[in-house]
C-alpha positions in Angstrom: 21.0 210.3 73.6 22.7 209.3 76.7 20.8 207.7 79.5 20.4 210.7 82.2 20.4 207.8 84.9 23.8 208.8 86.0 23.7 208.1 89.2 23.1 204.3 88.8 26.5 204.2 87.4 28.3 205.3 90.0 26.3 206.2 93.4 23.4 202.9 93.2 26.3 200.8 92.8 28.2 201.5 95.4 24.9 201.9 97.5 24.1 198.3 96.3 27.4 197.0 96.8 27.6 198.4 100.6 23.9 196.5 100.7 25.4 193.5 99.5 28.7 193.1 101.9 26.3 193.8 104.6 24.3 190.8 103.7 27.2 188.6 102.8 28.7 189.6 106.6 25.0 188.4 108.0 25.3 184.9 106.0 29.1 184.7 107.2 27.7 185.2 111.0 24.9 182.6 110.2 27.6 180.1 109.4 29.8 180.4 112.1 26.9 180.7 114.6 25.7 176.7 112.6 29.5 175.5 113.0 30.1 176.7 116.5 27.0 175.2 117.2 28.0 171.7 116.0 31.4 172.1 118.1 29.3 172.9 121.3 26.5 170.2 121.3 28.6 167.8 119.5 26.4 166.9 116.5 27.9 165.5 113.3 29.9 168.2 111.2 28.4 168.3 107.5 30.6 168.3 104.4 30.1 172.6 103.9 33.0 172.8 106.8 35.3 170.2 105.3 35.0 170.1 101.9 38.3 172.3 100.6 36.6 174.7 98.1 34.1 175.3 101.1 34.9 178.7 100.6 33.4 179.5 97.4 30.3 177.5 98.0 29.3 179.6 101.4 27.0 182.7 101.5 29.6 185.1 102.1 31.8 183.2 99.2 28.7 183.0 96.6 29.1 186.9 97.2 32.6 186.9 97.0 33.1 185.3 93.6 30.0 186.6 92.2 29.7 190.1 90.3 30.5 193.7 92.1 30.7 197.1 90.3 34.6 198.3 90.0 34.6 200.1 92.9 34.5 197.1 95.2 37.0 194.7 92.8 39.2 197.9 93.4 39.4 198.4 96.9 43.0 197.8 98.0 41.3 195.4 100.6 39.6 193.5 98.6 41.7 191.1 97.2 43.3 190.3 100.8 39.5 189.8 102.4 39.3 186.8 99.8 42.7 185.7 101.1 41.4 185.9 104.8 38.4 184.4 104.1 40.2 181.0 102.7 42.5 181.2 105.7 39.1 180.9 107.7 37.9 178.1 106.0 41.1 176.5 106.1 41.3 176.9 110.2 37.5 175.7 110.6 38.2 172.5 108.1 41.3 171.6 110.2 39.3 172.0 113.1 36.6 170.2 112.1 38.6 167.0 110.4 40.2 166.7 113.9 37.2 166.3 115.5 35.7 164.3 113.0 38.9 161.7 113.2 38.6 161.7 117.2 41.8 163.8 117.1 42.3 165.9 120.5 41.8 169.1 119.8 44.3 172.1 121.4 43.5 175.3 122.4 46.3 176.4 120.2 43.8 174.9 117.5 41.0 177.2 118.3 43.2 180.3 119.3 44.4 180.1 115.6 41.0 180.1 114.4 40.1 182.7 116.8 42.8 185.1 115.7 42.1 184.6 111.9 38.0 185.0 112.2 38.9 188.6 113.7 41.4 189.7 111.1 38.7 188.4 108.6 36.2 189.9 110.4 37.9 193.5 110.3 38.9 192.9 106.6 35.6 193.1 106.1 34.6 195.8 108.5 37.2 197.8 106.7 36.2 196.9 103.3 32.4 197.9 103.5 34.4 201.9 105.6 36.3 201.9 102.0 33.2 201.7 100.1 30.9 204.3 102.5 34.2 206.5 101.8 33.3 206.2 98.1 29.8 206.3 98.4 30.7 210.5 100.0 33.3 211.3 97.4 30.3 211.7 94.6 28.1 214.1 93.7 24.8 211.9 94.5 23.2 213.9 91.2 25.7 213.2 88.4 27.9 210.5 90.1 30.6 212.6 89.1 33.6 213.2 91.9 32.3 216.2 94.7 34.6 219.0 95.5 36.2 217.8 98.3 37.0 214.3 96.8 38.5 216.2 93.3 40.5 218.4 95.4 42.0 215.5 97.1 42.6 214.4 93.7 44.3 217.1 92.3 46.5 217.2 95.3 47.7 214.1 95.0 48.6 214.8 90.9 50.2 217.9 91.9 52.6 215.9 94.0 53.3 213.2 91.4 54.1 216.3 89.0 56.5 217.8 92.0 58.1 214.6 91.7 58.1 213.6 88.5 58.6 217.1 87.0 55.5 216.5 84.2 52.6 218.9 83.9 48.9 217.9 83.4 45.8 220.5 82.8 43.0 221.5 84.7 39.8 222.7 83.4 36.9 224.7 84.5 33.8 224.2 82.6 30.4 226.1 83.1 27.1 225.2 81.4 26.1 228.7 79.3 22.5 230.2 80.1 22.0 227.2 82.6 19.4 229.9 84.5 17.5 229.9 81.2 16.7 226.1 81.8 15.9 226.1 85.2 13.3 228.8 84.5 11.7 228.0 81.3 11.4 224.2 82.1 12.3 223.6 85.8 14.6 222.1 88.1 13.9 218.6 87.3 15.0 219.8 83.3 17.9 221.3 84.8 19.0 218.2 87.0 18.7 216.4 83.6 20.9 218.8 81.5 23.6 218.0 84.5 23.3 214.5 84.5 23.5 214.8 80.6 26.7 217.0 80.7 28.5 214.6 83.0 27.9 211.7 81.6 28.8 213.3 78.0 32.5 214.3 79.9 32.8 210.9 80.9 32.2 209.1 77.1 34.5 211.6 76.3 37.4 211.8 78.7 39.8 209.2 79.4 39.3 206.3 82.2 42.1 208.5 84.4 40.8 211.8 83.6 39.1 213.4 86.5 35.6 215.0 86.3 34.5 216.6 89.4 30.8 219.4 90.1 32.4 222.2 91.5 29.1 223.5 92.4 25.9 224.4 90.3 26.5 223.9 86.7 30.3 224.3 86.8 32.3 221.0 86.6 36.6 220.7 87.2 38.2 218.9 84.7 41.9 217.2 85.8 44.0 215.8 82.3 47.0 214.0 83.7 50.4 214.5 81.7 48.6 216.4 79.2 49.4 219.8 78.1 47.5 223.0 78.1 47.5 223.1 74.4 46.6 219.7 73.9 43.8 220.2 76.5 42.4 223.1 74.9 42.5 221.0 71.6 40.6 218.4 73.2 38.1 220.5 75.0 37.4 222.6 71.6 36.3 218.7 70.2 34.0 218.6 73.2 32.5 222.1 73.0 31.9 221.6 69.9 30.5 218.5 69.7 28.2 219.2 73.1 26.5 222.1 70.9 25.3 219.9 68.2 24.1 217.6 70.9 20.3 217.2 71.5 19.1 216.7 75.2 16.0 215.2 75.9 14.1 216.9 79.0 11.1 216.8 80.7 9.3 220.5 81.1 7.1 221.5 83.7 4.1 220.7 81.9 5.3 216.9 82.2 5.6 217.1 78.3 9.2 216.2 76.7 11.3 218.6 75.0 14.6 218.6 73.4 17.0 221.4 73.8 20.7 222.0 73.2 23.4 223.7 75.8 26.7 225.0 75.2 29.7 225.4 77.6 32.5 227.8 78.3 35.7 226.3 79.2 38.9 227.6 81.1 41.7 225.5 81.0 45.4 226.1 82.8 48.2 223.8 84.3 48.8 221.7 86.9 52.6 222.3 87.8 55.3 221.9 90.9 55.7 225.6 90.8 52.1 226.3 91.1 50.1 225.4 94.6 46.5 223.6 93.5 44.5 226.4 94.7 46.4 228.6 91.6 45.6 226.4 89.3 41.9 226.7 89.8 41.7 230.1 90.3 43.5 230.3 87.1 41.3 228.0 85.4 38.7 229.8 86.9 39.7 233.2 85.6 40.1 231.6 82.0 36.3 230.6 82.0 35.2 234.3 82.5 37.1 235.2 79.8 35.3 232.8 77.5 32.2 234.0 79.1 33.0 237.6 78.5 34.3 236.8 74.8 30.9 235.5 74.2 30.8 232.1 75.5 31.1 228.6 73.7 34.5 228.7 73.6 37.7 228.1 75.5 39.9 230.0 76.8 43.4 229.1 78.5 45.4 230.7 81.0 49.2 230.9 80.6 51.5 231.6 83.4 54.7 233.7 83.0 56.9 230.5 83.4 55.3 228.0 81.3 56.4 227.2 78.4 53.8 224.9 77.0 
């Protein structure tokens, strides 16, 4: 089976991550409060502020160049705050080699420092916004994408299509006789058929596929530069699969169980001529029809104008 700790994929580690900057930003304040200090009262500067790989051997560095989950190695500003950061280090070295040779030092020397510690210091302010951004574009349950962060999603694919003149597919899924769960077993068996489900789509989708919870037990699918009939190919393979899948759950006794879910799946297009908000209705509309057909199957909708 597989695990049902979905969120610890994606939600815990951007939650740790955020934790993680925010000590790494506390050790970088510590070491500039120790050098500043040196600089003030005079007192011998050690070897950590002069040595050239300084940078990697700081707190904030040992962070730096340690591990982080994807979504942090990601972050547009991510590589630049390691670029900033050497800057720093740089500065505070040249700094501190001039006093250490007797050298006068300029106020040009410390305005340059000055100016890169707060560019570094809103690199990193700006790095840990990024990462709350992510942290509120998941669904905290099944770390899949929320609503509002797959629409913005699907907007921006719908303009790539606009330009490029492709199509991709969207699909509706929803979990069949989900109720059913919920009241034999409980909520708790329910949150772990969803955590379940998502983390199924995910094993089973590609790394830029697009899995977002619509709400309840219905999840939006987005296949980029992938047709409608290939996408209903592809999410027959699922369907079918999911219903030979057992799903261990715990029922409100507090005894285990193991149960097995189907879905009913609605698939349509993503095209120029179509605004986003079509293309789910449409999707939507073709997942009725799979529920009304008997459910466990897919159904796909196909627009006047579309050829494929």
């Amino acid at each position: 089976m597989l695990s049902k700790s979905v969120q610890s994929n994606v939600v815990s580690q951007i939650n740790s991550d955020i934790v993680a900057i925010n000590n790494a930003i506390l050790l970088h304040k510590k070491w500039l409060a120790e050098w500043n200090k040196k600089l003030v009262f005079q007192l011998p500067i050690s070897d950590e502020f002069i040595q050239s790989n300084a940078h990697k051997h700081c707190g904030f560095g040992l962070w730096y160049y340690g591990e982080h989950s994807l979504f942090t190695e990601e972050q547009d500003e991510f590589p630049r705050l390691g670029s900033l950061h050497i800057a720093l280090h740089d500065s505070v070295r040249h700094i501190s080699l001039k006093i250490a040779n007797k050298q006068e030092l300029t106020p040009e020397d410390y305005d340059k420092f000055t100016a890169k510690e707060i560019e570094f210091t809103l690199s990193m302010t700006h790095l840990r916004d990024a990462l709350f951004g992510q942290l509120y574009s998941f669904d905290y349950l099944t770390g899949v994408h929320n609503r509002q962060a797959l629409y913005a999603l699907l907007e921006r694919e719908h303009a790539r299509l606009t330009r490029t003149s492709g199509v991709s597919s969207i699909v509706m899924v929803d979990l069949d006789y989900f109720k059913k769960v919920n009241d034999q077993y409980g909520h708790q068996a329910g949150d772990e058929v969803l955590m379940f489900f998502a983390n199924y789509l995910k094993e089973r989708l590609r790394p830029y596929d697009s899995i977002g919870r619509y709400g309840g037990e219905e999840f939006l699918l987005c296949l980029p530069d992938t047709s409608i009939n290939d996408t209903e190919a592809i999410m027959n393979r699922i369907r079918e699969d999911l219903a030979a899948q057992p799903i261990d759950i715990t029922g409100l006794d507090g005894q285990p169980y193991s149960i097995k879910i189907t879905a009913s799946f609605g698939v349509s297009s993503i095209s120029k001529r179509h605004p986003i908000s079509e293309a789910v209705e449409t999707a939507d509309i073709a997942m009725y029809q799979a529920k009304s057909a008997g459910r466990n199957r897919v159904k796909t909708y196909h627009y006047k104008d579309q050829s494929n």
